[in-house]
Backbone atoms as SQL, in Angstrom:
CREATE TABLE atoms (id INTEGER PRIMARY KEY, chain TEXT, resi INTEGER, resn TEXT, atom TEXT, x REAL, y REAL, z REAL);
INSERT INTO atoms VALUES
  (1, 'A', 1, 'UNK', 'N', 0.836, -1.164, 0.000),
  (2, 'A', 1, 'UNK', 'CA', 0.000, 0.000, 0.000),
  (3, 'A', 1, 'UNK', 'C', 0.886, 1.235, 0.000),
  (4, 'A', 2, 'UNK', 'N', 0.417, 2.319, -0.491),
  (5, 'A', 2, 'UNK', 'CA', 1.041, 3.706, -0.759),
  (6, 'A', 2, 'UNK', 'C', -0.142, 4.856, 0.413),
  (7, 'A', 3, 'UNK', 'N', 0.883, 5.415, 1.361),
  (8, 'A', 3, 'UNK', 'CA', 0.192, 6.531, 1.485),
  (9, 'A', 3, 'UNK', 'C', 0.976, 7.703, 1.479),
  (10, 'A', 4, 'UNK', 'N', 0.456, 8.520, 0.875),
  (11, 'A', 4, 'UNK', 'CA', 0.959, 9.928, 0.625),
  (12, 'A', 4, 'UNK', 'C', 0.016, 10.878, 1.021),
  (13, 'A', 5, 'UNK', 'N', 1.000, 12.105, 2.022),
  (14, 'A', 5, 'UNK', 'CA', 0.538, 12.826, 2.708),
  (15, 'A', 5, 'UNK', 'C', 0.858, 14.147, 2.489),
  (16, 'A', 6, 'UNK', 'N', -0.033, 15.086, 2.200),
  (17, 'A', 6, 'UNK', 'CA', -0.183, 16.566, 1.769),
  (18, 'A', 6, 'UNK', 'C', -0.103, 17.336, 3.046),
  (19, 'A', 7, 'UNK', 'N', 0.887, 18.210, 3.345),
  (20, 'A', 7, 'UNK', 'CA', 1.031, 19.230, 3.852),
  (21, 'A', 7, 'UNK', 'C', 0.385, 20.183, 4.182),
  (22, 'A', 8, 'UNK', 'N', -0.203, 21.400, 4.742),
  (23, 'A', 8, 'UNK', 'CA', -0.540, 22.317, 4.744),
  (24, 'A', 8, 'UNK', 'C', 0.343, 23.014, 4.178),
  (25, 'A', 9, 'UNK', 'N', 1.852, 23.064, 4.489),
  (26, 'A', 9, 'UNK', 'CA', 2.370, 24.178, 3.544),
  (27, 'A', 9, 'UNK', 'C', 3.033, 23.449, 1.872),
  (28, 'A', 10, 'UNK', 'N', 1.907, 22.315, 1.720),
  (29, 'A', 10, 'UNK', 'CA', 2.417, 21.861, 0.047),
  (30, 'A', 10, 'UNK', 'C', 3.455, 20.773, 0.026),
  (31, 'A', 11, 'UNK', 'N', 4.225, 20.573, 0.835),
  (32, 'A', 11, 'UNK', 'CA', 4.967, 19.391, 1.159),
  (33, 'A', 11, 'UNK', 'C', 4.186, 18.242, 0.815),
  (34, 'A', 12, 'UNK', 'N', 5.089, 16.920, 0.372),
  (35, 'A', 12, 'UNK', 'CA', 4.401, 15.694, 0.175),
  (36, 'A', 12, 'UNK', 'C', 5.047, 15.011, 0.409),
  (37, 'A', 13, 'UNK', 'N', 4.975, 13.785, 1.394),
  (38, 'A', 13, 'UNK', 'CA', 5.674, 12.435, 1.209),
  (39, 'A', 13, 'UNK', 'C', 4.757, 10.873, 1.125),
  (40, 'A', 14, 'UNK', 'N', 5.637, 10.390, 0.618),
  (41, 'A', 14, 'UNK', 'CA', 4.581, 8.951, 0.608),
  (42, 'A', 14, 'UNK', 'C', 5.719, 8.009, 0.960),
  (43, 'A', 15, 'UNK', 'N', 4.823, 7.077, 1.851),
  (44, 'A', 15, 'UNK', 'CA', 5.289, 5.898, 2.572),
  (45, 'A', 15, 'UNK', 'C', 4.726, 4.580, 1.739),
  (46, 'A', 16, 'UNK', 'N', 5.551, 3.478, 1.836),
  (47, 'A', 16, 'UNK', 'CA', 4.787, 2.480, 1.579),
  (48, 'A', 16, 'UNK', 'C', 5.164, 1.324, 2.318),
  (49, 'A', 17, 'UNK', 'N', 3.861, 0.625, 2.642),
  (50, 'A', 17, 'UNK', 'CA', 4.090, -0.467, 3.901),
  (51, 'A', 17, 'UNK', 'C', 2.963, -1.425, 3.214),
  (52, 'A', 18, 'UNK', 'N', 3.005, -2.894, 4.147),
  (53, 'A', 18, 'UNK', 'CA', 2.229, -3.602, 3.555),
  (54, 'A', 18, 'UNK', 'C', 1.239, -3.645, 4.864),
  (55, 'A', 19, 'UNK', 'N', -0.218, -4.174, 3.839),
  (56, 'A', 19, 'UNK', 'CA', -1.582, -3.638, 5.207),
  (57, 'A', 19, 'UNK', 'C', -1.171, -4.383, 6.344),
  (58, 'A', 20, 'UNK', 'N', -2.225, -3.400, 7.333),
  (59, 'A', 20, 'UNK', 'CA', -1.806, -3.958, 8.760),
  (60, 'A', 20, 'UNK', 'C', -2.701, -4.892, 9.204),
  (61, 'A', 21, 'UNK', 'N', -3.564, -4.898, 8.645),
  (62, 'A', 21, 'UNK', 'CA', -4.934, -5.884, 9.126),
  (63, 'A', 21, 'UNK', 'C', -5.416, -6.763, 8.778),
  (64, 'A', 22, 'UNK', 'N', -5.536, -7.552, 9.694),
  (65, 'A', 22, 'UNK', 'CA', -5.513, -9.410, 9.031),
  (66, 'A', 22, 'UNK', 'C', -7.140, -9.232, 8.411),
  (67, 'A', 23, 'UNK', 'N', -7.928, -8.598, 8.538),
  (68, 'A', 23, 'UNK', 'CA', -9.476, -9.122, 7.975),
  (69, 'A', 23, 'UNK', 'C', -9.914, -7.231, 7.555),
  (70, 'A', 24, 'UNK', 'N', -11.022, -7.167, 6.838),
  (71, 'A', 24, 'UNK', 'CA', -11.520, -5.992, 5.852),
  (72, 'A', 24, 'UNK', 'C', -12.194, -5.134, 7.722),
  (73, 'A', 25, 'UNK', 'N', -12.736, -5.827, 8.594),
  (74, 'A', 25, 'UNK', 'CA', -13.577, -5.137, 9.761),
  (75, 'A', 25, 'UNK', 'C', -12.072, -4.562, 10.536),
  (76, 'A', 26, 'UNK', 'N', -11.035, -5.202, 10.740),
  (77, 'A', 26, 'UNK', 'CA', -10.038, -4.756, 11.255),
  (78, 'A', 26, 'UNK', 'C', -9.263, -3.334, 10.637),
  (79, 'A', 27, 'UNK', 'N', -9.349, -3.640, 9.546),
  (80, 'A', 27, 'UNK', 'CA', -8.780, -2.718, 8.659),
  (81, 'A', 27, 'UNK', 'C', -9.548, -1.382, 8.547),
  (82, 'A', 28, 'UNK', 'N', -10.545, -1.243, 8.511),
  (83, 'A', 28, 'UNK', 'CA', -11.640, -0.147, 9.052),
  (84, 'A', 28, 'UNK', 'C', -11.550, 0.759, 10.016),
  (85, 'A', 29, 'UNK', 'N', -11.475, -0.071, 11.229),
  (86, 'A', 29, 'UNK', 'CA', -11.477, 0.297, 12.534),
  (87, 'A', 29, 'UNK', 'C', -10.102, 1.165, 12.859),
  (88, 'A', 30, 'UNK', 'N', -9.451, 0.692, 12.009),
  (89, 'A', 30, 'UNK', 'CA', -7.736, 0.860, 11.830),
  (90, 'A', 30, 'UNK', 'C', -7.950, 2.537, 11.135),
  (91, 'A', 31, 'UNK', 'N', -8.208, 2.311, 10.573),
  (92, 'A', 31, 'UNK', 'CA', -8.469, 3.518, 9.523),
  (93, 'A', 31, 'UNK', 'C', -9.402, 4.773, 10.139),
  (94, 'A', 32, 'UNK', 'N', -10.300, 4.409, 10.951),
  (95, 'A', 32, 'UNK', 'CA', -10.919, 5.500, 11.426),
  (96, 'A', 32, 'UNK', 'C', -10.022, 6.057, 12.822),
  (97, 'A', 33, 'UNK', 'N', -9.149, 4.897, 13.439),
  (98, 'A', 33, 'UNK', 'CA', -8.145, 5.344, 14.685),
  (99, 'A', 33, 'UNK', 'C', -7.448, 6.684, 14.141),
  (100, 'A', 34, 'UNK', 'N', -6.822, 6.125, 12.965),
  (101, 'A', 34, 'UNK', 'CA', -6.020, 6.931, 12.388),
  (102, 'A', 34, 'UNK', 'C', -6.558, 8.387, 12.096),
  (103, 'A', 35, 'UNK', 'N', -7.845, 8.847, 11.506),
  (104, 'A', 35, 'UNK', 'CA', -8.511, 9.795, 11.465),
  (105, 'A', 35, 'UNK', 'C', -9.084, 10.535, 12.458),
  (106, 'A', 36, 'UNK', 'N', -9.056, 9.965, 13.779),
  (107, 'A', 36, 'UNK', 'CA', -9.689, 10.273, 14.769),
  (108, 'A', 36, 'UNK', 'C', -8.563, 11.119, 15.900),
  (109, 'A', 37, 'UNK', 'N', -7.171, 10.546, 15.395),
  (110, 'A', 37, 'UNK', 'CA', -6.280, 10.717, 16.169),
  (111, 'A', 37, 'UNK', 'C', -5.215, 12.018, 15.845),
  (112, 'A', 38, 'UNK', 'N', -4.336, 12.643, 17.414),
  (113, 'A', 38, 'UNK', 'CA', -3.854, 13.723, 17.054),
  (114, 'A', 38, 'UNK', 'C', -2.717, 13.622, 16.258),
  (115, 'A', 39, 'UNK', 'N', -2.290, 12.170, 16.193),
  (116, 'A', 39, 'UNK', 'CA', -0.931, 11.952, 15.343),
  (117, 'A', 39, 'UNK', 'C', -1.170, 10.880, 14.600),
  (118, 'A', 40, 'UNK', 'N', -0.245, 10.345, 13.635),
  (119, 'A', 40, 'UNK', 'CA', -0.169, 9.159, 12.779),
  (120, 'A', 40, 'UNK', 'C', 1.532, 9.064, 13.313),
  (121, 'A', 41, 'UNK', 'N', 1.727, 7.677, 13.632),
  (122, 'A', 41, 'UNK', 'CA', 3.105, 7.435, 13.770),
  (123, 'A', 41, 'UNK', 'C', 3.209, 5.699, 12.756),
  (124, 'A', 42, 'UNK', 'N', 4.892, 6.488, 12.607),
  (125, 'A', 42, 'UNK', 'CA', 4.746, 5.657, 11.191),
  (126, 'A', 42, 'UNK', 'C', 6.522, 4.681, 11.866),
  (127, 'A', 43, 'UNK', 'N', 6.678, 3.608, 11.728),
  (128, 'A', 43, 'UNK', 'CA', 7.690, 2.946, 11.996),
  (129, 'A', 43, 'UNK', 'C', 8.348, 2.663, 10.895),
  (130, 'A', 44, 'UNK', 'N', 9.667, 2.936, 10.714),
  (131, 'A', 44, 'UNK', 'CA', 10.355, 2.468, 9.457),
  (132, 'A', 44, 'UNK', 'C', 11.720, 2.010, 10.045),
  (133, 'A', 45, 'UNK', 'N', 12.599, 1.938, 8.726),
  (134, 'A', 45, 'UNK', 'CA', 13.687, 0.402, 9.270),
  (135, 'A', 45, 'UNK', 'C', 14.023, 0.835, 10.409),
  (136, 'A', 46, 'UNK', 'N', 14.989, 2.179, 10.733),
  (137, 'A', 46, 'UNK', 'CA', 15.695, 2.989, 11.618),
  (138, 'A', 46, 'UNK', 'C', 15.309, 3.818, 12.478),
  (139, 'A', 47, 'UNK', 'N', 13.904, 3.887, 12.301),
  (140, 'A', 47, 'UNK', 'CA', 13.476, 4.888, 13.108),
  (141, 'A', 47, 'UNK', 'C', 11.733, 5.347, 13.446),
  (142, 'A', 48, 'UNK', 'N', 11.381, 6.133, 14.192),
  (143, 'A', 48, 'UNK', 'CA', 9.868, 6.296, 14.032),
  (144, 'A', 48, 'UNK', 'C', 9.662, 7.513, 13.713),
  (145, 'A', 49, 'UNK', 'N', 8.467, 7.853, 12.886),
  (146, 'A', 49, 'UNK', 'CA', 7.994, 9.040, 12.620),
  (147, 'A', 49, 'UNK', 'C', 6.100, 9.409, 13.186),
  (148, 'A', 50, 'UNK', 'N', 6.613, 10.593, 13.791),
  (149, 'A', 50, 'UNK', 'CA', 5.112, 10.530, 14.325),
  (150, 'A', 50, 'UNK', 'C', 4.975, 12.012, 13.610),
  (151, 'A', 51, 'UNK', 'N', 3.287, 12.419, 12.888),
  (152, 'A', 51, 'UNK', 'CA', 3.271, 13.084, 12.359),
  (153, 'A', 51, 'UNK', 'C', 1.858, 13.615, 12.593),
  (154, 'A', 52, 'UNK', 'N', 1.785, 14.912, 13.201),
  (155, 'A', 52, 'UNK', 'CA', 0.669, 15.648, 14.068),
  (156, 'A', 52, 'UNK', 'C', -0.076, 15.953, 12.843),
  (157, 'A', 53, 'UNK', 'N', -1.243, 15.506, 13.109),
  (158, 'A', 53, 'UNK', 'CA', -2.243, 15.516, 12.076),
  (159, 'A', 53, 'UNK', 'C', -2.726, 16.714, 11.837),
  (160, 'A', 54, 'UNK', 'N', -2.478, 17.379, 13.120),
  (161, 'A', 54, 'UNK', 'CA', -2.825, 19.048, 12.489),
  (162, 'A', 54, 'UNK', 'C', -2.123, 20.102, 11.421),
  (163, 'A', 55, 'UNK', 'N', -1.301, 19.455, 11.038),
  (164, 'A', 55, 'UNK', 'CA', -0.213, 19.453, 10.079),
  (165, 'A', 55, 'UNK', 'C', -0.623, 19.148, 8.381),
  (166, 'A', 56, 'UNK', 'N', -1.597, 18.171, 9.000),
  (167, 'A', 56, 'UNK', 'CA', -1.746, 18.057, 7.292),
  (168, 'A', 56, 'UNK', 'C', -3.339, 18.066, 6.735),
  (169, 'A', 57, 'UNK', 'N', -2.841, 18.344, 5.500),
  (170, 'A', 57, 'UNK', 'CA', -4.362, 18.912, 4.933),
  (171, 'A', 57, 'UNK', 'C', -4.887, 17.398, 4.244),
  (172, 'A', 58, 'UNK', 'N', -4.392, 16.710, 3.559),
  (173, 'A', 58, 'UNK', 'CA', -5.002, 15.159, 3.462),
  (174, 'A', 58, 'UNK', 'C', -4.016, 14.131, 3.021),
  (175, 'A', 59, 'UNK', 'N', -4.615, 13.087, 3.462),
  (176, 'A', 59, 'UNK', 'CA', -4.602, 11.770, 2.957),
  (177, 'A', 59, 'UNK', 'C', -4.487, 11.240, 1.847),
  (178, 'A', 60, 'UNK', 'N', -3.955, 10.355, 1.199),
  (179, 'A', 60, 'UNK', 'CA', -4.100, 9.396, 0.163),
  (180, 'A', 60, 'UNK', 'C', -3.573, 8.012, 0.396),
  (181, 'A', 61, 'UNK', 'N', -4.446, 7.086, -0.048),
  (182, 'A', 61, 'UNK', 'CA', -4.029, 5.608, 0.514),
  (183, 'A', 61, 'UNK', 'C', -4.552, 4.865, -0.306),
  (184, 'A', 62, 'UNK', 'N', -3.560, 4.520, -1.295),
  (185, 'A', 62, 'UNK', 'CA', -3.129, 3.345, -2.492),
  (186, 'A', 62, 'UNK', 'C', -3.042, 1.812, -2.587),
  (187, 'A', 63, 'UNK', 'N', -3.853, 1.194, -2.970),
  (188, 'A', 63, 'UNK', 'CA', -5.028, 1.288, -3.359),
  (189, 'A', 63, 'UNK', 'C', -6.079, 0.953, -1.957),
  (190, 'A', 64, 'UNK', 'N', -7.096, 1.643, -2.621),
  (191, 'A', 64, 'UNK', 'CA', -8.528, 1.884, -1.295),
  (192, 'A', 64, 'UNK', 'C', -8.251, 0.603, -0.772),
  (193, 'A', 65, 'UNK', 'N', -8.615, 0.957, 0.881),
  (194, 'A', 65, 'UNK', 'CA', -9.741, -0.191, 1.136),
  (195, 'A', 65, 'UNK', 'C', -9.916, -1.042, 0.532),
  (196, 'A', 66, 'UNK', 'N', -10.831, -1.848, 1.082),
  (197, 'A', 66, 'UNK', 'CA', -11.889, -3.241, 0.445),
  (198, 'A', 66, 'UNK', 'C', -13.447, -2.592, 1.333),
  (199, 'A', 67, 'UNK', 'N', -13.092, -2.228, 2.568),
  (200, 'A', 67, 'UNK', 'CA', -14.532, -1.364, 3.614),
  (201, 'A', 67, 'UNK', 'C', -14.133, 0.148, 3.719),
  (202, 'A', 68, 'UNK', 'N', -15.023, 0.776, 4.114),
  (203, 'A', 68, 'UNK', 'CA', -14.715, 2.344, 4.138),
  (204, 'A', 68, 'UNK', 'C', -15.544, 2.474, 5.569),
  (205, 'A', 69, 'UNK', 'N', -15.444, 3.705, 6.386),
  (206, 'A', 69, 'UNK', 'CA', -15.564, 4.218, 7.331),
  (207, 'A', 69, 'UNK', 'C', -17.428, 4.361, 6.884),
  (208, 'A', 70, 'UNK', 'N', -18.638, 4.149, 7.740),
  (209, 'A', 70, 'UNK', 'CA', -20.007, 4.412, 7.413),
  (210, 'A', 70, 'UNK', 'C', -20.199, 5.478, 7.009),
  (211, 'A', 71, 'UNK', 'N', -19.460, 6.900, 7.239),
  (212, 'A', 71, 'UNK', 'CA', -19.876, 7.783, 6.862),
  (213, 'A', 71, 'UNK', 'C', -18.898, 8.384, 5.382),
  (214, 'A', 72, 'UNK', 'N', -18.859, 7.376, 4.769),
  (215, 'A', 72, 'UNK', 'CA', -17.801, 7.721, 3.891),
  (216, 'A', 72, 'UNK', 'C', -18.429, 7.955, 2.151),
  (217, 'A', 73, 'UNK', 'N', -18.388, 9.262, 1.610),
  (218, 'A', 73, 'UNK', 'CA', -19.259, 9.012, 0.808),
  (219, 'A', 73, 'UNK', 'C', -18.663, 8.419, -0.963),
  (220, 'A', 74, 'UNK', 'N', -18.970, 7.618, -1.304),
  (221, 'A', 74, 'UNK', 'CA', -18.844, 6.312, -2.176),
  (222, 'A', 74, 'UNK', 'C', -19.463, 7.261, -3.948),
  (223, 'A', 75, 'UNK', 'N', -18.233, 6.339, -4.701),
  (224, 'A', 75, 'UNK', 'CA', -18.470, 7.165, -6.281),
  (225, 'A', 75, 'UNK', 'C', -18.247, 8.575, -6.512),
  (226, 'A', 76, 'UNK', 'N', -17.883, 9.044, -5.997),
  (227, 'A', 76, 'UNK', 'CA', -17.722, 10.389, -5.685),
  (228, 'A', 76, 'UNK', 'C', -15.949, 10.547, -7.144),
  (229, 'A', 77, 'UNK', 'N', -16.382, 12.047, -7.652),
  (230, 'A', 77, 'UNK', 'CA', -15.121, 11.923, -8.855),
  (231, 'A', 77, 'UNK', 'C', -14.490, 13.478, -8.738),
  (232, 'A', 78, 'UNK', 'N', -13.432, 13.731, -8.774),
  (233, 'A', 78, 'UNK', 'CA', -13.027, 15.290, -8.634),
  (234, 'A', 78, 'UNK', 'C', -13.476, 16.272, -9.868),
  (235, 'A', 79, 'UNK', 'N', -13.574, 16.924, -9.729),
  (236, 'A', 79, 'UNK', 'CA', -14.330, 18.013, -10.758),
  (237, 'A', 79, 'UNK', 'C', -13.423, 19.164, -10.886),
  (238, 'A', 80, 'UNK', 'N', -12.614, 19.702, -11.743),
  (239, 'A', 80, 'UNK', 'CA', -11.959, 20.811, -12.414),
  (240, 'A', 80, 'UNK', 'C', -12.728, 22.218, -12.090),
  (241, 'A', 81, 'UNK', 'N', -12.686, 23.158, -11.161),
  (242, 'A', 81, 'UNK', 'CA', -13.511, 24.936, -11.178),
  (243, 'A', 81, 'UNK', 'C', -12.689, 25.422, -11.986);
């Protein structure tokens, strides 16, 4: 999986790890922690990164799911103003 994370000031990095959750209900629950919470901490070979969510303006996570959060709204396509 790929997630790449947008900045508030435009910065981007992307991580890639393999999923953490043995079943699609785990993986959910996982996913809304993460949204709910003041940080995302990320473990890599050497070191940890914890990264204050107030920091960033969004998410991206390659490829979706298999479940989405209930309030998550579905088909949805970006539109050009």
């Amino acid at each position: 999986m790929t997630l790449t994370i947008e900045y508030l000031d435009g910065r981007e990095e992307c991580y890639e790890f393999t999923p953490q959750a043995e079943n699609v209900l785990n993986a959910v629950t996982r996913l809304k922690r993460v949204l709910e919470s003041e940080h995302l901490t990320l473990e890599l070979d050497n070191e940890v990164v914890i990264i204050f969510t107030h920091h960033i303006r969004h998410l991206r996570l390659s490829p979706p799911p298999q479940r989405y959060p209930e309030d998550t709204i579905r088909n949805a396509r970006r539109v050009e103003l």
